[in-house]
N, C-alpha and C positions, 0 to 999 in steps of 0.2 A: 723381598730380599731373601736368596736363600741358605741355608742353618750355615752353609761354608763361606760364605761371605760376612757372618759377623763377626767383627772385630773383638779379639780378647777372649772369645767363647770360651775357650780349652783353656787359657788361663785361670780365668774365673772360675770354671769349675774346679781346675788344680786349687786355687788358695782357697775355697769351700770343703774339699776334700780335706786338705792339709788344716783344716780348720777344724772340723771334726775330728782328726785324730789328735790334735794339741785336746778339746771336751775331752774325749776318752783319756789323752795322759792324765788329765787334771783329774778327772775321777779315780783314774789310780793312785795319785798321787806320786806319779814319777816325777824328776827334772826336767826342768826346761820348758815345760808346759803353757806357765804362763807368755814366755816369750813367744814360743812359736803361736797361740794364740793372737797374739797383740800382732805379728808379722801377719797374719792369715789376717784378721781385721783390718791391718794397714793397707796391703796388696788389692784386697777387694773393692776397699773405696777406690784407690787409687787408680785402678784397672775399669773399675764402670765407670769412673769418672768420664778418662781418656774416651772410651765407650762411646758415652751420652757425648762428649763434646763434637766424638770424630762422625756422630751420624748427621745426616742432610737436612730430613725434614723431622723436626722436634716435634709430637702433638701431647697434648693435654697429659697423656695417660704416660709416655715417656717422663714428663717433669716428677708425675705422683713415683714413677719408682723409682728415681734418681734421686730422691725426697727420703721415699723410703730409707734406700739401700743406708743415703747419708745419717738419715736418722740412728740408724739398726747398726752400721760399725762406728758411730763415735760411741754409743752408748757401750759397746765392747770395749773400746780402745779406752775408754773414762774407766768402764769399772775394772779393766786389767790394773788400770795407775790407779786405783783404789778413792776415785771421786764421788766424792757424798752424796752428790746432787743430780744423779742421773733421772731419774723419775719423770723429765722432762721430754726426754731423748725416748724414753718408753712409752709414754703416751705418743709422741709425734711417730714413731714407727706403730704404735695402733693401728692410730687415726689415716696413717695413707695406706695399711696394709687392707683399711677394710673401703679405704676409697679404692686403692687398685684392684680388691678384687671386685665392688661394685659395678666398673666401668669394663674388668676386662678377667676376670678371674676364669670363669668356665668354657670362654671362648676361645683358650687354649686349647682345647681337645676338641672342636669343631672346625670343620671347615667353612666357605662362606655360604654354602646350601645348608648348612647348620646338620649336617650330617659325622656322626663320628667319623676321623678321619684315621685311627690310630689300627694297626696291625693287631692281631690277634697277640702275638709277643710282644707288642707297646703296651698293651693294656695288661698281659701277664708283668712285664717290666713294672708299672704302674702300680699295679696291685702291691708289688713286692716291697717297695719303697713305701709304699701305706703301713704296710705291716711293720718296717723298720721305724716311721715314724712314730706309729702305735707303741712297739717294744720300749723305745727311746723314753717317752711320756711315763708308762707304765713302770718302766726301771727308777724314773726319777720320782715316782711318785711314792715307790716301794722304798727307797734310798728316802726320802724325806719320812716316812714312816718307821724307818730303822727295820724293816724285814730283812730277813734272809733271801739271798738269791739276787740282791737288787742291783748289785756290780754285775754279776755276768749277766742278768736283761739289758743294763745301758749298753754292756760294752756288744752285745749281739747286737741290739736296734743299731747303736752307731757304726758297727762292720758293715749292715745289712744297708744303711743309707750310701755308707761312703764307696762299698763297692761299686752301688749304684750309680753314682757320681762319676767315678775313675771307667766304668764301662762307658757311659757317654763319650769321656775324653777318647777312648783309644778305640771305640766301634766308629766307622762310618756310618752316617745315617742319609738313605736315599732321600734327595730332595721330595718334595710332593711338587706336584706340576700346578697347583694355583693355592699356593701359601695364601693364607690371609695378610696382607702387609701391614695390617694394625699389629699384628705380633711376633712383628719381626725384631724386636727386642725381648719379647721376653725369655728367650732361649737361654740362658747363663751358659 
């Protein structure tokens, strides 16, 4: 299936982008944060749901991220509504994040001759979104440390992710002429 025929793609992306910038309000501590969180949480399930239902052939590794995702925004949408008991919800997105990337995690970035298949600027793209996720970790880790500096590291990492994010939505991306069709869902 190719990246323009999945269902919801640009969506999904929008309420993961819109979902990061509700993180950053919340670490500023502006208004409204929590909600637009809790909406960015609801949309996503909602959206892979419709996703996972409206595709044809279901295999193994579809149910594990459909599993995931369910795991990964109730335990958001629990701890927005301030539910005691998530720790549940955080092991079951573990436990399928480390099945899905088991069965299918690096075979994202290969094609079916197991050759990279990503563009010199996929893999600068790539790079950059490492780095933002790096900043992201580093800002919260400085931030639970009480340093100086640790708000503008988050708020850089999560600029540097969500750009990332919103350029998928609004670049075209050329088809490749022999997708691997095991990963034709993981595209968000």
């Amino acid at each position: 299936m190719e990246n323009s025929k999945k269902v919801y793609k640009n969506q999904i992306r929008a309420a993961l982008a819109t979902l990061l910038i509700g993180f950053l309000m919340r670490v500023l501590h502006w208004p409204y944060a929590a909600g637009i969180i809790f909406t960015s949480f609801a949309a996503i399930l909602i959206l892979y749901a419709v996703r996972f239902y409206k595709k044809e052939e279901k295999k193994p590794v579809d149910l594990i991220k459909m599993a995931m995702v369910l795991f990964w925004t109730t335990n958001g949408l629990l701890t927005i509504l301030k539910f005691p008991y998530t720790l549940i919800f955080q092991i079951g997105t573990a436990l399928t994040f480390i099945a899905w990337f088991a069965m299918e995690g690096t075979s994202y970035f290969m094609d079916k001759n197991r050759s990279i298949k990503n563009s010199l600027a996929e893999i600068i793209w790539n790079f950059v979104m490492v780095v933002g996720v790096l900043t992201i970790i580093l800002g919260g880790l400085m931030h639970l440390l009480s340093w100086d500096y640790s708000i503008p590291t988050l708020t850089v990492g999560l600029t540097i992710v969500t750009s990332y994010i919103l350029k998928d939505i609004f670049t075209s991306s050329k088809p490749h002429k022999e997708d691997d069709i095991n990963n034709e869902g993981l595209y968000f």
